[in-house]
C-alpha positions as CSV (number, residue, x, y, z in Angstrom):
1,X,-7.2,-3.6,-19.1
2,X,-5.9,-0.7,-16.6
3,X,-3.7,1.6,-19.0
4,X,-1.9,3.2,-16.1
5,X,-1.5,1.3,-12.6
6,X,0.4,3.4,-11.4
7,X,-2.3,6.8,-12.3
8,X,-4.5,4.0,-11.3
9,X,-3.3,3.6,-7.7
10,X,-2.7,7.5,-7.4
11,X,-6.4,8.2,-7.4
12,X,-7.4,5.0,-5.7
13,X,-4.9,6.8,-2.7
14,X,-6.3,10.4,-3.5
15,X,-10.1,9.5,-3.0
16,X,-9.3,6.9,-0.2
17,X,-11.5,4.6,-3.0
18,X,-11.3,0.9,-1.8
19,X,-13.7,-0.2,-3.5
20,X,-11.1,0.5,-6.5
21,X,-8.9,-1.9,-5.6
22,X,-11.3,-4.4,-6.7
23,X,-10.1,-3.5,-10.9
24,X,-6.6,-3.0,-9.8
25,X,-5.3,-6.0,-7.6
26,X,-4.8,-9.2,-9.7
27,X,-6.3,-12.5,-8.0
28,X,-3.2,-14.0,-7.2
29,X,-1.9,-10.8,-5.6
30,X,0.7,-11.3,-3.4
31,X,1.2,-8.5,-0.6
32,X,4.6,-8.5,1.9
33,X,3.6,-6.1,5.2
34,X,6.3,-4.1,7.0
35,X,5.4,-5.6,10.2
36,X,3.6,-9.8,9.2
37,X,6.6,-12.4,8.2
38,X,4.3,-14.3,5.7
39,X,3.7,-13.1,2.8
40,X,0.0,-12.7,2.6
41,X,-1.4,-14.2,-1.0
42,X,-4.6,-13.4,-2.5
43,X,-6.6,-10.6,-3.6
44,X,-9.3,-10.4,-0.3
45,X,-6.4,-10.1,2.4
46,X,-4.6,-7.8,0.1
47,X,-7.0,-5.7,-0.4
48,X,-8.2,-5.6,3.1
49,X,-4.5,-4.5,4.1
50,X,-4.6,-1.7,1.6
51,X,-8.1,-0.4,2.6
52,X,-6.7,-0.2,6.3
53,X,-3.7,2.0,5.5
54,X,-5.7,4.1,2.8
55,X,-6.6,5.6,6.4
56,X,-3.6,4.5,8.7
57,X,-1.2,6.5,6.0
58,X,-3.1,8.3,3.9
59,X,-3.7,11.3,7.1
60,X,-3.1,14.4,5.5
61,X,0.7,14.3,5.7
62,X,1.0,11.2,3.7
63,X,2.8,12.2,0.2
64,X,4.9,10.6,-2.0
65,X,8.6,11.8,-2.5
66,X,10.1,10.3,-5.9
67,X,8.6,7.6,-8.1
68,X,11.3,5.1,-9.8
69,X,9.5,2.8,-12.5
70,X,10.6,0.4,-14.8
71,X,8.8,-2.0,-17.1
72,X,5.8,-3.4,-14.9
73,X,7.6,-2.2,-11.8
74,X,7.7,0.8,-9.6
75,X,9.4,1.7,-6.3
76,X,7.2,4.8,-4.7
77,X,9.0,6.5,-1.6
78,X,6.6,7.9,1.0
79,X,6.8,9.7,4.0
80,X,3.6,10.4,6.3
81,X,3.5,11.6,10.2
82,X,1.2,9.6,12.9
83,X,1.4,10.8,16.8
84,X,4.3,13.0,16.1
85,X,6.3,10.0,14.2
86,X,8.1,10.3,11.0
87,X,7.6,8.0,9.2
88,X,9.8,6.9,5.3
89,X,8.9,3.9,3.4
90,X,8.5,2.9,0.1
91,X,6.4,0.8,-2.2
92,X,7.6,-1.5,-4.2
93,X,4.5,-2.1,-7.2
94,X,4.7,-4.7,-9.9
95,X,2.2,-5.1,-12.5
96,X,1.1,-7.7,-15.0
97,X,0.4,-7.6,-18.8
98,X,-3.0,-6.3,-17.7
99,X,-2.0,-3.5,-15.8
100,X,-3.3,-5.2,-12.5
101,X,-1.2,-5.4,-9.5
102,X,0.3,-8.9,-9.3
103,X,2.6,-7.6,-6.3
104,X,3.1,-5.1,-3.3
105,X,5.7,-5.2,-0.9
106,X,5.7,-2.1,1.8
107,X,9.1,-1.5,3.8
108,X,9.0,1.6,6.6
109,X,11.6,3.1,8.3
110,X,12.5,3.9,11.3
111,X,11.8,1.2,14.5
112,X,9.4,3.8,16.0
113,X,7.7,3.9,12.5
114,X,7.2,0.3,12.8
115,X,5.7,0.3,16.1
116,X,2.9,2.6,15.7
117,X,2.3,1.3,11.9
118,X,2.1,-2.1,13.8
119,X,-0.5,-0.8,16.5
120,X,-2.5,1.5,14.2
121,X,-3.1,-1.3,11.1
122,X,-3.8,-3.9,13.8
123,X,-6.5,-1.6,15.1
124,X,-8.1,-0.5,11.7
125,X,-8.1,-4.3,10.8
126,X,-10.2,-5.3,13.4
127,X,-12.6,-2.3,12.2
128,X,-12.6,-3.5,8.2
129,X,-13.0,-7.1,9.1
């Protein structure tokens, strides 16, 4: 059992560790990308979309601005720079009895943000897969 998911997922972000997501993500995960309509269900395609932007976001400028949690859920606002675009999101987290991730759901802001996230993940996807 993960005591902290949240703690969890901090360090997982801070070492860039996806082989961590293995413990963390539930099997029935369920992930929601900025940019694909579908959600994308399971714990193999959700993990590859986290691995990719553990390096499309996490760039040295990615940091998180406020942390609002409540039960087994958290909302994480981000902001991060790529190519000289802002870029302000958020992460919504919930978690199960057993502290692994049962749901992640990314929104970005603004269009530009989109397009480059859009681009870039596409990119590191290809690469991971």
């Amino acid at each position: 059992m993960i005591e902290n998911t949240l703690a969890t997922w901090h360090k997982i972000l801070e070492e860039k560790d996806a082989a961590g997501l293995d413990s963390l993500l539930a099997d029935n995960v369920v992930f929601h990308s900025p940019v694909v309509h579908t959600p994308q269900a399971g714990k193999e395609i959700t993990k590859l979309y986290l691995s990719a932007a553990l390096y499309v976001f996490n760039n040295g400028h990615f940091k998180y601005l406020r942390e609002i949690t409540s039960g087994r859920d958290a909302v994480l606002e981000f902001c991060t720079e790529i190519d000289g675009i802002y870029i302000n999101g958020v992460d919504m987290i919930t978690w199960g009895e057993d502290g692994r991730i049962t749901e992640f759901k990314v929104m970005i802001r603004p269009l530009k943000a989109i397009q480059i996230i859009h681009k870039m993940m596409g990119e590191m996807l290809e690469k991971l897969k």
